[in-house]
Steps between C-alpha positions, in 0.01 A plus 500: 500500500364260228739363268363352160721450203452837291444329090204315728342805556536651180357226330225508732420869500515481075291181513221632727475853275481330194242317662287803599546691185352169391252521673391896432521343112257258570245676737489804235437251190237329749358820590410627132257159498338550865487206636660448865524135435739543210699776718505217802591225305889582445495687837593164680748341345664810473465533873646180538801601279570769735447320806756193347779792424507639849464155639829373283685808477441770729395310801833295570744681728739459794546732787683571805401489804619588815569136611305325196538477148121488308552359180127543296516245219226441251270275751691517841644702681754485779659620791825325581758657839834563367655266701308180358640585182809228450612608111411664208527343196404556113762677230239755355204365707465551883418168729496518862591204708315548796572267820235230523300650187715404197535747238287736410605640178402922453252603206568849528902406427452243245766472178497789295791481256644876537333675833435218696852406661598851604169464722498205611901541628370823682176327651750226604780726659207693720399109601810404564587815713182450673522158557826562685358754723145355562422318836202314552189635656155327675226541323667565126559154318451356219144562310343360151199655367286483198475806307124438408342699740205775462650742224647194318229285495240792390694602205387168313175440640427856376588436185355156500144678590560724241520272219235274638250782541623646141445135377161413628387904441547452095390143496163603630485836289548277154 
């Protein structure tokens, strides 16, 4: 189970609609004229827009595992045993201390004045219930990665080509 803060979401869904219907406005004002270039042109930084929404708001999370916590912030993403976690700290935000790590604070829980407490108090009880009963295991530590692997990375490049190829197409045509 994936837990994100819900007014997150929403504002993600809303924001990535309006910027398809956008989009359809732009491609069918571009397509009365016929030219591809001006129908690429705001393809790409639209495609960028997109990409930056589900990066900021839809991609953050935390889950449970069964003796790991992965907590998917905006550019890492970690898996952290129950029992290295020392304290949890934060009045509407939630920060892990993690034994030998620091803190690590929790996108997907950050401070939202209304919604935000009531989840982060029940994302904090489940820790602190599993923490209790979690026992270490070989083999499942600690790990720190960087979110900009294959489907992140291509997202921007794409739309980096895009606008590159849109840019040099209508500089030659003129």
């Amino acid at each position: 189970m994936r837990i994100r803060r819900t007014p997150k979401v929403v504002v993600a869904v809303v924001g990535q609609a309006a910027m398809v219907a956008l989009q359809v406005l732009l491609q069918e004002d571009a397509a009365v004229t016929g030219s591809w270039m001006t129908r690429l042109i705001p393809l790409a930084p639209m495609l960028l827009g997109m990409y930056m929404v589900w990066r900021l708001f839809l991609n953050p999370y935390v889950s449970f595992g069964q003796d790991r916590l992965r907590v998917n912030n905006i550019f890492t993403h970690y898996l952290v045993p129950y029992h290295l976690i020392t304290a949890l700290e934060g009045r509407s935000a939630l920060t892990l201390v993690v034994s030998g790590y620091g803190r690590l604070p929790v996108a997907a829980l950050d401070a939202a004045p209304l919604t935000g407490k009531a989840k982060r108090d029940a994302v904090a009880q489940e820790l602190l219930r599993r923490r209790a009963a979690g026992a270490p295991r070989a083999g499942h530590g600690f790990e720190k990665r960087s979110t900009l692997g294959l489907p992140e990375w291509l997202g921007p490049i794409a739309c980096l080509a895009c606008f590159l190829v849109g840019g040099f197409a209508s500089a030659l045509a003129h």
